[in-house]
N, C-alpha and C positions, 0 to 999 in steps of 0.2 A: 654805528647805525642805531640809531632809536626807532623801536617798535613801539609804534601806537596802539588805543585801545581796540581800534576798528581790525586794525589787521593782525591781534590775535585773537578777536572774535571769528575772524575768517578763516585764521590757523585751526582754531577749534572745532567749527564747523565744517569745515575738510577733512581734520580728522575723523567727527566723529558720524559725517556721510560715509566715508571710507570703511570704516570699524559695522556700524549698521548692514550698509547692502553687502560686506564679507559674508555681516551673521546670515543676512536673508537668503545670500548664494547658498551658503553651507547649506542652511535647515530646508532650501527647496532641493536640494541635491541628493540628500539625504532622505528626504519624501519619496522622491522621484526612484530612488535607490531600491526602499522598501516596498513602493509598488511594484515594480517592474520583480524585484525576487519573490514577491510573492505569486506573482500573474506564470511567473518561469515555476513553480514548483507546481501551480492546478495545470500545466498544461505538459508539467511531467506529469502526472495521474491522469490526464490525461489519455496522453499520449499511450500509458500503460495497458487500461481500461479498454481504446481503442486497439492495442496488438491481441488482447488476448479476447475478441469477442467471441470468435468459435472454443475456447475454452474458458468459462467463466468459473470454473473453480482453480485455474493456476495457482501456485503460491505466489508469484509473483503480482499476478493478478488481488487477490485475496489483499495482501498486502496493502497493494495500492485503495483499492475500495475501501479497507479499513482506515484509510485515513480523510475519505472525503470531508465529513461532519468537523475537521477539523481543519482543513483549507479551506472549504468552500462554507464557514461558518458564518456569513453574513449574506450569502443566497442562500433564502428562502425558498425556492422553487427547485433547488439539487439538492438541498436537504430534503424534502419531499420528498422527490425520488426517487434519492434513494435510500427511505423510511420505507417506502414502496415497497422497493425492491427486496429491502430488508424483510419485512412482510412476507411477499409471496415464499421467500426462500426458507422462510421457520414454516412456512403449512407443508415442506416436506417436498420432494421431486416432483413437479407439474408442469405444464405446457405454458404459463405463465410469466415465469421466472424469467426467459429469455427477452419476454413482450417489455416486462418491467426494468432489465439491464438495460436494452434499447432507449427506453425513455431515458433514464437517467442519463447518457451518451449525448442524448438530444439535448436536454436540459443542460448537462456541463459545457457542448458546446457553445452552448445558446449565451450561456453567461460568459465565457470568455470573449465573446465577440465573433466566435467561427461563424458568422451568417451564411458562409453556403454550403455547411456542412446540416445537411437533414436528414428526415429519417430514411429518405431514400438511400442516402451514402451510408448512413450507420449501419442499416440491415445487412446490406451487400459486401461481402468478406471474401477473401480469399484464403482458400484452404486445401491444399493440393491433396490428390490422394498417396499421393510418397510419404508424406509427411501424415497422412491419417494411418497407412499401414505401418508406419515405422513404430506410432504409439500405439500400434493394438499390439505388433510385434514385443514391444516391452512391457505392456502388462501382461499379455500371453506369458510370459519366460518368468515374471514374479511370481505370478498364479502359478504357475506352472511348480517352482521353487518353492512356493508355500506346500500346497499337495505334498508333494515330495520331505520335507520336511515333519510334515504333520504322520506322513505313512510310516517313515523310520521311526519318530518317536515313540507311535503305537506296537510297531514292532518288538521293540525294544520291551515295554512297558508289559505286550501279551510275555513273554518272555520270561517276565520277570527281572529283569538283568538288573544288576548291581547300578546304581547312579553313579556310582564314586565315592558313597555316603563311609560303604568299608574299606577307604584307604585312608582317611583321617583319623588321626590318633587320638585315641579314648582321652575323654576328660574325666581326671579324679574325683568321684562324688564322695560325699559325706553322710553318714547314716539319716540324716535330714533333706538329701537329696540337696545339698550346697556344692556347688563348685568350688574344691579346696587354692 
């Protein structure tokens, strides 16, 4: 069988359509990849941001906010926000602070696409009172343990009493005051 010029021009060009739209599949898959993991990681902070708004100092919480400026580093308008919010929070404990988490909440939905999540749903939280006595009951019992802590060590210390310091064995000095 003799192949002519024509049809390994067309062998060629099969393959090298074939070889192309592979590359174009890959590299849009791969796009498509990187957005969608990155769109999943702002709506884990998200998601965080939104469980903890009646506690906005959680560690979990804190966590999460500290990495907005870094997900959300090409919205312009949640970086704002929460520069904002940053803001209110260095002038110290105020009535503000909350007003300014809220926004940002807004703002991050806003950029993900959540359109009907507004500031009406962001304000409104649930937060039972089982769950508000249980955490006063655990600082109550720290506090509680600190006090306690702090009254024996004063005891101790009106006392006078020994730390421990005369059970450890004397180290050899030298008329120059060297450890031999």
């Amino acid at each position: 069988m003799i192949v002519n010029n024509i049809d390994w021009i067309n062998i060629l060009s099969l393959a090298g359509t074939a070889l192309v739209s592979g590359l174009i599949a890959t590299l849009v898959t791969l796009y498509w990849q990187s957005k969608t993991a990155s769109k999943n990681q702002k709506l884990k902070i998200f998601e965080v941001v939104m469980h903890y708004r009646y506690d906005i100092a959680a560690e979990e919480n804190v966590k999460a906010l500290n990495t907005v400026d870094v997900f959300f580093y090409k919205n312009q308008s949640v970086r704002k926000a929460y520069a904002n919010f940053i803001a209110e929070t260095n002038k110290g404990q105020n009535a503000n602070i909350a007003d300014k988490y809220l926004r940002l909440l807004e703002e991050m939905a806003r950029s993900l696409g959540l359109k009907n999540i507004r500031w009406e749903c962001i304000k409104n939280y649930y937060y039972p009172t089982g769950l508000a006595n249980r955490i006063k009951a655990t600082t109550d019992l720290i506090n509680t343990q600190i006090i306690s802590n702090v009254e024996i060590a004063k005891y101790h210390h009106d006392r006078n009493e020994s730390d421990g310091s005369d059970l450890l064995p004397k180290i050899p000095v030298t008329p120059r005051g060297n450890v031999k």
